[in-house]
LOSE-153648 format. One record per residue (C-alpha): residue number from 1; residue in three letters; x, y, z. Coordinates in nm, 3 decimals. Layout:
<rs>
i:aa:u:v:w
NUM:ala:X:Y:Z .
...
</rs>
This chain:
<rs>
i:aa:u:v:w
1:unk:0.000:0.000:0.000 .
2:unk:0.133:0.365:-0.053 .
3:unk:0.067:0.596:0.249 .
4:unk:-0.025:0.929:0.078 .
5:unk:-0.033:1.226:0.327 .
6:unk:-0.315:1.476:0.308 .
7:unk:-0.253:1.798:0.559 .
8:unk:-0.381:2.123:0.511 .
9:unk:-0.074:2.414:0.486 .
10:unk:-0.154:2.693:0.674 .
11:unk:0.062:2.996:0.679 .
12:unk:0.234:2.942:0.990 .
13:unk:0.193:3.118:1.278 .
14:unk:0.399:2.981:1.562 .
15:unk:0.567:2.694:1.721 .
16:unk:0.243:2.477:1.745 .
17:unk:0.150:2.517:1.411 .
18:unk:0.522:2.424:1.294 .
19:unk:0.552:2.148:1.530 .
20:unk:0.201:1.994:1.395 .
21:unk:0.332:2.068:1.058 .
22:unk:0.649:1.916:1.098 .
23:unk:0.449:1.577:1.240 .
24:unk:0.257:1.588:0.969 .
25:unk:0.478:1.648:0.683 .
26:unk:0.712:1.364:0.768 .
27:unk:0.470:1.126:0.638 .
28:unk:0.516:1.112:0.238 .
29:unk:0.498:0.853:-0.047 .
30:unk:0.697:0.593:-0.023 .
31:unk:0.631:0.330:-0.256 .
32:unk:0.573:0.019:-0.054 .
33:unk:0.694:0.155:0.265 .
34:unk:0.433:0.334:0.429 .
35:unk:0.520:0.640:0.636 .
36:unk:0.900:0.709:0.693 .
37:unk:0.994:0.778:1.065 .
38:unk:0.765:0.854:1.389 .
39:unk:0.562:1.076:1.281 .
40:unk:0.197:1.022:1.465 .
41:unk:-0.043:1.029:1.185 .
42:unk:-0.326:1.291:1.244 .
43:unk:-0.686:1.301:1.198 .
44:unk:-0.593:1.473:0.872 .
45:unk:-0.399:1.174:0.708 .
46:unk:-0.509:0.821:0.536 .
47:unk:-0.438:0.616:0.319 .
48:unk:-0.425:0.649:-0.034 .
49:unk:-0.370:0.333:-0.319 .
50:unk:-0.203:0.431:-0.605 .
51:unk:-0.474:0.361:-0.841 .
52:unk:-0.647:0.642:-0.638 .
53:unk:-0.407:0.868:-0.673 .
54:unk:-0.377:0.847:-1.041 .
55:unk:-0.721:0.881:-1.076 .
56:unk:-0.710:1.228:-0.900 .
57:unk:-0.412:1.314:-1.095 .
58:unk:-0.607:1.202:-1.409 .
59:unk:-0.943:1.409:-1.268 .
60:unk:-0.660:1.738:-1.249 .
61:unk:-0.694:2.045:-1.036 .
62:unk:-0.366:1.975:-0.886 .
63:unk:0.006:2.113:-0.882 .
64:unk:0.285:1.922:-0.972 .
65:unk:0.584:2.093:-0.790 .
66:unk:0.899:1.895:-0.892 .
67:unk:1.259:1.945:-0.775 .
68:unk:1.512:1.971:-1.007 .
69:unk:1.687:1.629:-1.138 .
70:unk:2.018:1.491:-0.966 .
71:unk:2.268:1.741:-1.001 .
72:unk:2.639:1.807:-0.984 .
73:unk:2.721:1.876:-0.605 .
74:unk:3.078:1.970:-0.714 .
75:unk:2.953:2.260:-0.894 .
76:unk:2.762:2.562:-0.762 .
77:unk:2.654:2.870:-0.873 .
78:unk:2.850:3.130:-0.679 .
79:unk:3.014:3.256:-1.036 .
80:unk:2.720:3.260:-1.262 .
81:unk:2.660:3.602:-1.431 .
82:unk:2.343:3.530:-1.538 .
83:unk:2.075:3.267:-1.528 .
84:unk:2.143:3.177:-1.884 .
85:unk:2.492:3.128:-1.805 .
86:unk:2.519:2.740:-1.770 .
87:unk:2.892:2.695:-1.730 .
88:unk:2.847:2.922:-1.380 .
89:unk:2.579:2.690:-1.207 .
90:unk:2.556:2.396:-1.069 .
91:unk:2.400:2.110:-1.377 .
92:unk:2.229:1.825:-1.411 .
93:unk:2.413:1.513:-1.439 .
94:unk:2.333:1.180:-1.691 .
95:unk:2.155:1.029:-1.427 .
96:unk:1.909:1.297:-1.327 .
97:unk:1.884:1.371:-1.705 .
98:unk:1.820:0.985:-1.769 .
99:unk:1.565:0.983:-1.472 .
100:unk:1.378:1.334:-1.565 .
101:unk:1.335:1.154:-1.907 .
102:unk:1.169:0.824:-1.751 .
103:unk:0.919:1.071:-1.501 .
104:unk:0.829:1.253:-1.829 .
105:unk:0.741:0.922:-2.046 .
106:unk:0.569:0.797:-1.708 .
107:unk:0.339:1.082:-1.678 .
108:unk:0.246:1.057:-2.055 .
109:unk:0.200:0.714:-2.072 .
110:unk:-0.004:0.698:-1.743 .
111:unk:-0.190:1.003:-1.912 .
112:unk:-0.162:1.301:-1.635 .
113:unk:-0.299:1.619:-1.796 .
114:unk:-0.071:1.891:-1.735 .
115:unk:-0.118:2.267:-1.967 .
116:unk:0.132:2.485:-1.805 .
117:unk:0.489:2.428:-1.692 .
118:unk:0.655:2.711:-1.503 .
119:unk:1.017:2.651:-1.415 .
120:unk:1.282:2.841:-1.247 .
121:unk:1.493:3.001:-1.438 .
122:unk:1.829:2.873:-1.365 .
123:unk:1.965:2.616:-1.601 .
124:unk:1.923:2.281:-1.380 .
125:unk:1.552:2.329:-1.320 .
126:unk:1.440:2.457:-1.639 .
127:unk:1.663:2.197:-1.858 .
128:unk:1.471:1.908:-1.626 .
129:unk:1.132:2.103:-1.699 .
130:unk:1.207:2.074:-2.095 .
131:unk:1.309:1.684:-2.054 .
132:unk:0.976:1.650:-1.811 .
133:unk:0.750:1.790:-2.053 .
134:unk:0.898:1.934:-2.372 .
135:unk:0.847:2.294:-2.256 .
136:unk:0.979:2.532:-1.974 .
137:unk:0.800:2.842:-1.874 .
138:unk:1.116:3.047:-1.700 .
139:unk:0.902:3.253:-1.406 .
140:unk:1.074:3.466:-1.155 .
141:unk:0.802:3.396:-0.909 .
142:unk:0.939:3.025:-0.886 .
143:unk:1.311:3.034:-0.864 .
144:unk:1.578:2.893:-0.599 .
145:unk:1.683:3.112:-0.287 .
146:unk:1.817:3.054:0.038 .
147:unk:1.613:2.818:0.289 .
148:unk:1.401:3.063:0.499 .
149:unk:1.180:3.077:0.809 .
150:unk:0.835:2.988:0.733 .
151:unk:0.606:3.281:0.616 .
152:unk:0.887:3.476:0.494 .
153:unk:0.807:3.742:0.214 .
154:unk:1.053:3.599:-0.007 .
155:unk:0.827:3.287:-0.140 .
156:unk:0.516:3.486:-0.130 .
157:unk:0.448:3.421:-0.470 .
158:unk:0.516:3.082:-0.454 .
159:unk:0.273:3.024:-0.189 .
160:unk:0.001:3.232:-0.405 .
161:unk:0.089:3.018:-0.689 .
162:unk:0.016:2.694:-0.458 .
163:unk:-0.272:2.812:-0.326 .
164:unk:-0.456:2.930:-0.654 .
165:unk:-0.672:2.686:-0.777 .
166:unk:-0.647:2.446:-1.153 .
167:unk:-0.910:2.405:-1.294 .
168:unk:-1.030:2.084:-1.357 .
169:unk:-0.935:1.850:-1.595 .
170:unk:-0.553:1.962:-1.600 .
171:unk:-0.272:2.013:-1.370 .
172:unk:0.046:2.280:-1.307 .
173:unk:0.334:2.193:-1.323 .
174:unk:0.612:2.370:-1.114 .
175:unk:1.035:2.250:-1.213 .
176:unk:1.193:2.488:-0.915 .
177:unk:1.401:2.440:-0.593 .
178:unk:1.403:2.264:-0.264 .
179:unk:1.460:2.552:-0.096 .
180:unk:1.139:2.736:-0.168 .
181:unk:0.933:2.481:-0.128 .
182:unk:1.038:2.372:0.216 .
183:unk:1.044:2.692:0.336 .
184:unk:0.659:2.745:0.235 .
185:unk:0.534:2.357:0.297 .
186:unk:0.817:2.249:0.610 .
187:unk:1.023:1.947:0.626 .
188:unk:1.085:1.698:0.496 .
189:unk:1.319:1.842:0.202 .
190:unk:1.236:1.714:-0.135 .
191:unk:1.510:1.486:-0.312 .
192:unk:1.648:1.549:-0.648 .
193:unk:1.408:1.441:-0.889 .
194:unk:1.099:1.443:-0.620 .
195:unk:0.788:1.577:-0.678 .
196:unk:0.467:1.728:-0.412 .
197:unk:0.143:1.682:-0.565 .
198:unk:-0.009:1.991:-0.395 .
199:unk:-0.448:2.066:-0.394 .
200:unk:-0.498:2.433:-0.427 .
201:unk:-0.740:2.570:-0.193 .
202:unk:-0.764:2.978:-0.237 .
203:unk:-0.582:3.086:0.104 .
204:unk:-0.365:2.780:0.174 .
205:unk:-0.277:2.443:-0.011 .
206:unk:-0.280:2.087:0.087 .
207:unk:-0.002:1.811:0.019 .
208:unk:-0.150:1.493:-0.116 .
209:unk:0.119:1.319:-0.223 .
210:unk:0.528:1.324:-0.264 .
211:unk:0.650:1.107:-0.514 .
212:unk:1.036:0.989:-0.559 .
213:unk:1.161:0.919:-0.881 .
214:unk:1.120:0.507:-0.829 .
215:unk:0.752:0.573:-0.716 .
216:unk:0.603:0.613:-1.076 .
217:unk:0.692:0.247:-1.099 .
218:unk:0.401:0.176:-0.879 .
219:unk:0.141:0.407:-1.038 .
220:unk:0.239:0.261:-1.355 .
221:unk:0.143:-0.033:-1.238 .
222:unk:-0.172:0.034:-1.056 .
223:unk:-0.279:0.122:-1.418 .
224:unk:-0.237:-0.177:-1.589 .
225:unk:-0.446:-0.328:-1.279 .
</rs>
């Protein structure tokens, strides 16, 4: 069974309502493993199968917010003069490229809907956005920073763009950081390649799902079930 966490993401206010959050978002995806550490699971949590979870993806309404592919953790991107300069940031490597490619031909084969792809616009994230889906949207609103308190100004727009709702029968897709988005959703940090299947609700969002790069083996087979 995959354990599929639904909490609602408030903006924080406080250390109770980033302790809860923290409880909360240590449950994720985890392809035949259940929950991941000792996290109590809330009134807010249960348990999704994965043929349920493709269905909502299927249904849309959702954001996809992916971290970049694996990278290069020799390289960083301290001498970059600007965002289009590749040779000054830190890149994908064969691997993440290899496993961006597999995600993409998962989500068409499995037959997600997804119109829009907005992508940070540093070289890693929007290079995995093109090999995702065959088209980046470079956006300002989504790009990498420095890990922040929660409720800082700096990911204000990100959290607007999470919260606003898709309509139905598509989904957003976001290629960005995982910076941002643990500074606006809490721990746990997103691994290379990851991506948060987030509900839009207006003020706030909800996390439904996280999915590593090895999960879409299991949706892929929920639907040939």
């Amino acid at each position: 069974m995959i354990t599929v966490l639904i909490c609602v993401v408030k903006r924080w206010r406080g250390v109770a309502a980033w302790s809860l959050a923290t409880a909360l978002a240590a449950l994720f995806f985890a392809a035949g493993a259940g929950a991941q550490g000792d996290a109590e699971i809330s009134a807010g949590a249960r348990a999704l199968e994965p043929a349920q979870l493709l269905a909502e993806l299927r249904r849309g309404g959702y954001v996809l917010y992916f971290r970049h592919a694996a990278t290069d953790f020799s390289q960083n991107d301290e001498k970059m003069r600007s965002f289009e300069d590749c040779t000054g940031q830190r890149n994908l490597i064969d691997q993440g490229r290899a496993d961006a490619r597999a995600v993409g031909a998962s989500i068409r084969q499995l037959g997600i809907p997804v119109e829009r792809v907005l992508a940070s616009p540093f070289c890693r994230t929007v290079e995995t956005a093109q090999l995702l889906f065959g088209r980046a949207e470079k956006m300002q609103e989504v790009r990498g920073g420095p890990a922040l308190p929660p409720g800082s100004e700096r990911y204000a727009a990100l959290r607007k763009i999470l919260s606003t709702p898709v309509r139905p029968g598509t989904n957003l897709a976001v290629v960005s950081h995982g910076n941002p988005f643990y500074s606006v959703a809490g721990p746990p940090y997103l691994d290379e390649g990851e991506a948060a299947v987030v509900r839009p609700l207006g003020a706030d969002f909800r996390i439904i799902a996280r999915i590593r790069v090895g999960d879409w083996d299991a949706l892929r087979r929920a639907a040939r079930d």
